[in-house]
N, C-alpha and C positions, 0 to 999 in steps of 0.2 A: 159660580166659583169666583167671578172677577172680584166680587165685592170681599172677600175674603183671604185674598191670592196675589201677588206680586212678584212680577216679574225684571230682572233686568239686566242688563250684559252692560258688565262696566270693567273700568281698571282701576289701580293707584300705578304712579311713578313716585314715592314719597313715603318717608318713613314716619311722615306726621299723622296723625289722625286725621282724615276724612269723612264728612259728612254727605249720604245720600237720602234724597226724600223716595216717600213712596206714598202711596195715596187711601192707605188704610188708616183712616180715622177712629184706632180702639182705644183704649189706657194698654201704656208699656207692659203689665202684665200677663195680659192677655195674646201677647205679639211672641214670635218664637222666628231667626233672620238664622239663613243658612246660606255658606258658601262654596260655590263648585267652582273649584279654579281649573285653567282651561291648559297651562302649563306645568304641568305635574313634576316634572322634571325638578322645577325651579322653585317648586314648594316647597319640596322636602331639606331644602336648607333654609327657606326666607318664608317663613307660615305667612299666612294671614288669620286673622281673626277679627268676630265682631265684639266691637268695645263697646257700645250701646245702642239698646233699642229705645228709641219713642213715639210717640203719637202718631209723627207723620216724618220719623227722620231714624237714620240707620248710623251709625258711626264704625268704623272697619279702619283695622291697625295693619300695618303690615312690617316687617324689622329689616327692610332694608329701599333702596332705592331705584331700586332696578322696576321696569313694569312689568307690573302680573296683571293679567285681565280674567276677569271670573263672573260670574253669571252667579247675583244676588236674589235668593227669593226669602221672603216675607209672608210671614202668613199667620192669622188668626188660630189660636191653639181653641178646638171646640171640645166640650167637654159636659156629659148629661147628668156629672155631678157636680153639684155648687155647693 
């Protein structure tokens, strides 16, 4: 599963866009990034969201400045129709 699967427990304190790598080397479309934020409280006014996925890099917005820490995973969307 590693080769497929990404794991990570991160933050922003920043309303700029951020960039995180991870070490799945697919094409962006192929890639599907979800976020479990660890502060729920403090989501439901200040989302977060993922702003781009690519090759080997994740970009995640968040609309305020305060820090939210959440657990980023990444992962290979497989599929036995092409």
């Amino acid at each position: 599963m590693g080769a497929y699967y990404t794991f990570t427990n991160v933050g922003v304190a920043s309303a700029a866009p951020l960039t995180f790598s991870h070490n799945l080397s697919f094409a962006p479309v192929s890639l599907v990034a979800r976020i479990i934020p660890h502060q729920l409280l403090l989501t439901q006014t200040a989302w977060l969201a993922v702003a781009t996925i690519g090759t080997n890099i994740v970009t995640v917005q968040s609309t305020t400045g305060t820090l939210q820490t959440f657990d980023l995973e990444v992962q290979m969307v497989h599929s036995i129709i092409q």
